[in-house]
C-alpha positions as CSV (number, residue, x, y, z in Angstrom):
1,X,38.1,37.5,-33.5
2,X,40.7,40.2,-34.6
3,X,43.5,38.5,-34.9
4,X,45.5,40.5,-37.3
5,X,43.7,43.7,-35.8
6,X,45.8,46.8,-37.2
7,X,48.4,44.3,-39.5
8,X,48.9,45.4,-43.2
9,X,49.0,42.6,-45.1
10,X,49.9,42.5,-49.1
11,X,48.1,40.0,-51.0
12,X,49.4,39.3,-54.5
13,X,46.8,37.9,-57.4
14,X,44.0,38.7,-54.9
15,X,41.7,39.9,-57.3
16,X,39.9,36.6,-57.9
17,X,39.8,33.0,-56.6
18,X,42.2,31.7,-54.0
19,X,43.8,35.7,-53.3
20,X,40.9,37.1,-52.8
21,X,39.3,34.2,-50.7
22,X,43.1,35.0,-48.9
23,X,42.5,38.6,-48.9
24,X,39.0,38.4,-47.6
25,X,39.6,36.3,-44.8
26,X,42.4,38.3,-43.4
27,X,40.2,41.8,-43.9
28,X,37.8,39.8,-41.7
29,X,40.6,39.0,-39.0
30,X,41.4,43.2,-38.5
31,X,44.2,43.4,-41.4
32,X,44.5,46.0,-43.8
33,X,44.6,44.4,-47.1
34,X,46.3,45.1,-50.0
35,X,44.9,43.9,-52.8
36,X,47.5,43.0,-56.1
37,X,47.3,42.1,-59.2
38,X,47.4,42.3,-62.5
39,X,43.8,42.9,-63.8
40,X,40.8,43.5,-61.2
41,X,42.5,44.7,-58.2
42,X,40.3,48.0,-57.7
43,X,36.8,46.1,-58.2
44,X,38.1,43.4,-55.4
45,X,39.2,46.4,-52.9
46,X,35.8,48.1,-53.6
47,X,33.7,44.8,-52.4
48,X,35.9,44.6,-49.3
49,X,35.2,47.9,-48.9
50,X,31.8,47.9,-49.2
51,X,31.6,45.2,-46.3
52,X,33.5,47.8,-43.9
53,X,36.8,46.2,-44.7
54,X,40.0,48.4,-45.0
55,X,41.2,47.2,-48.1
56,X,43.0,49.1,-50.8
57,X,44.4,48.1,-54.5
58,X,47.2,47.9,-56.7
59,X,47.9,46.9,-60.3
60,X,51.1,45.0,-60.2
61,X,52.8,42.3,-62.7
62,X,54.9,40.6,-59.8
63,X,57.7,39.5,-62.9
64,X,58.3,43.3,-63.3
65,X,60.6,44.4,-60.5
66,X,59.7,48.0,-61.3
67,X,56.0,47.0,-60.6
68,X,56.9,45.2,-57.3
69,X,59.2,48.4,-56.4
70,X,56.2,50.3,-57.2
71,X,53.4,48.3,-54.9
72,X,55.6,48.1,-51.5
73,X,55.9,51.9,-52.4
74,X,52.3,52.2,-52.7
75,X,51.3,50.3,-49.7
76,X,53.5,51.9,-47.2
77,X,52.2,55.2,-48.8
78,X,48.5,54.3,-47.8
79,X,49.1,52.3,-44.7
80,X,52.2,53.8,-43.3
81,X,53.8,50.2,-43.0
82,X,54.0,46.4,-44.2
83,X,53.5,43.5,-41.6
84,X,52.9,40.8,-43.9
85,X,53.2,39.4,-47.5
86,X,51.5,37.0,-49.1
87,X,53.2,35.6,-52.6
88,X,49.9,34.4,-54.2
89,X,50.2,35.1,-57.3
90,X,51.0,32.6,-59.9
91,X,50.4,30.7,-63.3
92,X,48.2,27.4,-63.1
93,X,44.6,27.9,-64.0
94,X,45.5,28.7,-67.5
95,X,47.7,26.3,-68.0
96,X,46.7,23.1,-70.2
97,X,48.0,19.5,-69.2
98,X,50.5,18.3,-71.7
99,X,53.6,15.6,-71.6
100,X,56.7,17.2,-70.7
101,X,58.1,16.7,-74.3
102,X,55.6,19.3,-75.6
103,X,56.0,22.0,-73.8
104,X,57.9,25.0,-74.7
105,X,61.1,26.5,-73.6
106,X,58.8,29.8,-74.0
107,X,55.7,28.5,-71.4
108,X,58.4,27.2,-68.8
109,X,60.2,30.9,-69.0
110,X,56.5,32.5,-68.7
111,X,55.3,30.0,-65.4
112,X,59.0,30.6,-63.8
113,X,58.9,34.0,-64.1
114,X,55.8,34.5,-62.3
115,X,55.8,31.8,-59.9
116,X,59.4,31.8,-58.8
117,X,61.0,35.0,-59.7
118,X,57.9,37.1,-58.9
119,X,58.3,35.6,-54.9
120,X,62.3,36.5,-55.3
121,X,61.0,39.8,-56.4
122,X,58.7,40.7,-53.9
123,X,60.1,39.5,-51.2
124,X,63.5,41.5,-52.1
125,X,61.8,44.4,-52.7
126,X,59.7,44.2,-49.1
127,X,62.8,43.2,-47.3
128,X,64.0,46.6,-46.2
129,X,60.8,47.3,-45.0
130,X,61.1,44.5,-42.5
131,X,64.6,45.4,-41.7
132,X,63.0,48.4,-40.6
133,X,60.0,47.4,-38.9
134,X,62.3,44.8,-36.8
135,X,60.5,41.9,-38.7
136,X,57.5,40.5,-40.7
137,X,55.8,37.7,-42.2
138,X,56.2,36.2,-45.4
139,X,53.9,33.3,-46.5
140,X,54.7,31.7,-50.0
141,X,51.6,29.5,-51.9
142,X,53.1,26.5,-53.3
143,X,51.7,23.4,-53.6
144,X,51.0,19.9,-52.8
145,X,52.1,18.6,-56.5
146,X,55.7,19.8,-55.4
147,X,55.9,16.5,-53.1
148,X,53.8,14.2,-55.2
149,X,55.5,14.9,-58.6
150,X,52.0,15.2,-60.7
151,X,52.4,14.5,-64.2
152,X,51.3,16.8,-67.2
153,X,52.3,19.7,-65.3
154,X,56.4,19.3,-65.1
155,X,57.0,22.9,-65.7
156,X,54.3,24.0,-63.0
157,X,55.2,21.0,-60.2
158,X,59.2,22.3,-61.1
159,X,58.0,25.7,-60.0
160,X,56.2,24.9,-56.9
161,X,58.9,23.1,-56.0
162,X,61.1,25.8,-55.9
163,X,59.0,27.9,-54.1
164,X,59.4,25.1,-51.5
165,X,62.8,25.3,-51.5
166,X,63.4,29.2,-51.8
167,X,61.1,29.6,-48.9
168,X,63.7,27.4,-46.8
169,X,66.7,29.6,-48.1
170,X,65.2,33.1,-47.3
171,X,64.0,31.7,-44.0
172,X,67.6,31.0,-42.9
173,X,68.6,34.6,-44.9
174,X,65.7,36.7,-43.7
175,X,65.5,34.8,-40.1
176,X,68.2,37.4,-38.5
177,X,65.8,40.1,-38.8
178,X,63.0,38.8,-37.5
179,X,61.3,37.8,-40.4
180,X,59.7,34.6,-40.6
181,X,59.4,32.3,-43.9
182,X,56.7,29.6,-44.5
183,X,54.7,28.3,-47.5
184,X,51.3,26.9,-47.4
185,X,50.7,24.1,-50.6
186,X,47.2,24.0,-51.2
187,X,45.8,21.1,-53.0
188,X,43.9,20.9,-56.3
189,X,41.2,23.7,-55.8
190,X,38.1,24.9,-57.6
191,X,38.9,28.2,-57.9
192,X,37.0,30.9,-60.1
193,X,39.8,30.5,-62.4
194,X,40.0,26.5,-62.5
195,X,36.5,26.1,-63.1
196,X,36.7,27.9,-66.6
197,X,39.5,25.6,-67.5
198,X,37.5,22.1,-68.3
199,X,40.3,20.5,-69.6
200,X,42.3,21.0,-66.3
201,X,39.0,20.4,-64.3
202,X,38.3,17.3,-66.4
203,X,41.6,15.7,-65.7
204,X,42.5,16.4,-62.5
205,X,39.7,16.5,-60.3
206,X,38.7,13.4,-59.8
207,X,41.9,12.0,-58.8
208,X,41.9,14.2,-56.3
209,X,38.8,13.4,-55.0
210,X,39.5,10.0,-54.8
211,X,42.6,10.0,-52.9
212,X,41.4,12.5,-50.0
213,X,40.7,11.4,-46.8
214,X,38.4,14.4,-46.6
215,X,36.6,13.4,-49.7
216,X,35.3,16.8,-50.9
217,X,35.9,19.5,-53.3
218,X,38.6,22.0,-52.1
219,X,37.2,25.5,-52.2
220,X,40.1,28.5,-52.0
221,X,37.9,29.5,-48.4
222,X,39.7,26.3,-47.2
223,X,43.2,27.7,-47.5
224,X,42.4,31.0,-45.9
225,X,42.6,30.0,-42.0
226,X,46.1,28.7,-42.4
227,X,47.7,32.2,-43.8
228,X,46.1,33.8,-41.4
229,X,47.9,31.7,-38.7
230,X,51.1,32.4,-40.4
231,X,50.1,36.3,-40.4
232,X,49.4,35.7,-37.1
233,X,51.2,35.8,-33.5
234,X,50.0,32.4,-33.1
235,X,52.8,31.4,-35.7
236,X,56.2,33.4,-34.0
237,X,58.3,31.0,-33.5
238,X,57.7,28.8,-36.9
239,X,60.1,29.4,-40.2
240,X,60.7,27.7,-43.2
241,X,57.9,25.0,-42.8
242,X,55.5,24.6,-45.8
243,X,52.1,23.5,-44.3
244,X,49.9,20.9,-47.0
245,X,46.2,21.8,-46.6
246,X,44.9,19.7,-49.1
247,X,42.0,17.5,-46.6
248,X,44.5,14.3,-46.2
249,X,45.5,13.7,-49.3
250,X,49.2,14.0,-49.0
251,X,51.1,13.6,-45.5
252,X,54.1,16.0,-45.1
């Protein structure tokens, strides 16, 4: 099925793990993929591209709003338009659990600035695109810890949570012209990334396990079918929602 067929979607930190699991997918469903990120975006587009997939790449740091300027720029350049936006990127898989009284002022600045302000960036900067186009979609990755308040994170759960609220707020902004708003908050996933972290692996995966009803690991393949639905036409008439895909372990 094409559902996407002819959309041009950006994808944020799709060079690995859950983005390019995201990316991937929608390639699959007929989109036109823009693949960003920091470090690895060409050698992701070229594997999509080698399947057939029209996928292109772009080296962005979504804190920079020069860089985010610079990737709408380059993606209407290629594709002639932007349909979609996916605000993947973000700081976890590095990150080390830690009580709250040790972290630093420095490591809260550094996982706000990507995980907040980059969505505030890149969606600003896409916005008069969308103006243009007479809408688009815009689908946020937060996460299931922003409900459940999970401890040894606070300065990650703070920043999921926010991207729970500022998809509400730019849903009722961005609504008027046609643009629709929702988040998707996967839960804990074994990603490329978090599977070279052992001591995030060691201390988190099991709970998480155990308190599925779906009592398997979550693979970023899982979270891929529900941006596609926001990408989708199946989703027009649904804003500001934030959809938990995280196999029962948290009702919302």
């Amino acid at each position: 099925m094409k559902s996407l067929e002819e959309s041009v979607v950006i994808v944020t930190g799709a060079a690995i793990g859950i983005g390019f699991a995201i990316a991937s997918h929608l390639a699959e469903r007929g989109a036109k993929v823009m693949i960003a990120d920091r470090d690895g975006a060409p050698a992701a587009a070229q594997k999509l591209s080698a399947l057939g997939y029209q996928a292109a790449a772009c080296a962005v740091d979504v804190s920079s709003p020069e860089q985010v300027n610079a990737m709408i720029s380059a993606t209407i350049e290629r594709y002639g338009r932007i349909d979609s936006l996916v605000n993947n990127a973000g700081i976890y898989s590095t990150l080390k659990p830690k009580p709250f009284e040790e972290l630093e002022v420095e490591e809260w600045r550094r996982v706000f600035d990507v995980n907040v302000i980059g969505v505030f960036l890149c969606c600003k900067a896409v916005f008069a695109e969308f103006k243009k186009n007479g809408g688009g979609r815009v689908v946020n990755i937060s996460s299931g810890v922003a409900f459940k308040g999970n401890p040894w994170m606070a300065h990650y759960v703070a920043s999921k949570g926010a991207v729970v609220s500022l998809t509400r707020s730019l849903a009722t902004e961005m609504g008027k012209h046609g643009v629709l708003v929702n988040s998707v908050a996967p839960g804990f996933t074994l990603s490329e990334g978090v599977n070279r972290n052992a001591a995030l692996v060691a201390g988190v995966k099991e709970p998480s396990l155990r308190n599925r009803i779906i009592g398997r690991d979550m693979l970023p393949e899982d979270l891929a079918g529900a941006i596609e639905f926001f990408c989708s036409a199946q989703s027009s008439f649904i804003t500001g929602q934030t959809l938990v895909v995280d196999g029962g372990a948290y009702f919302h």
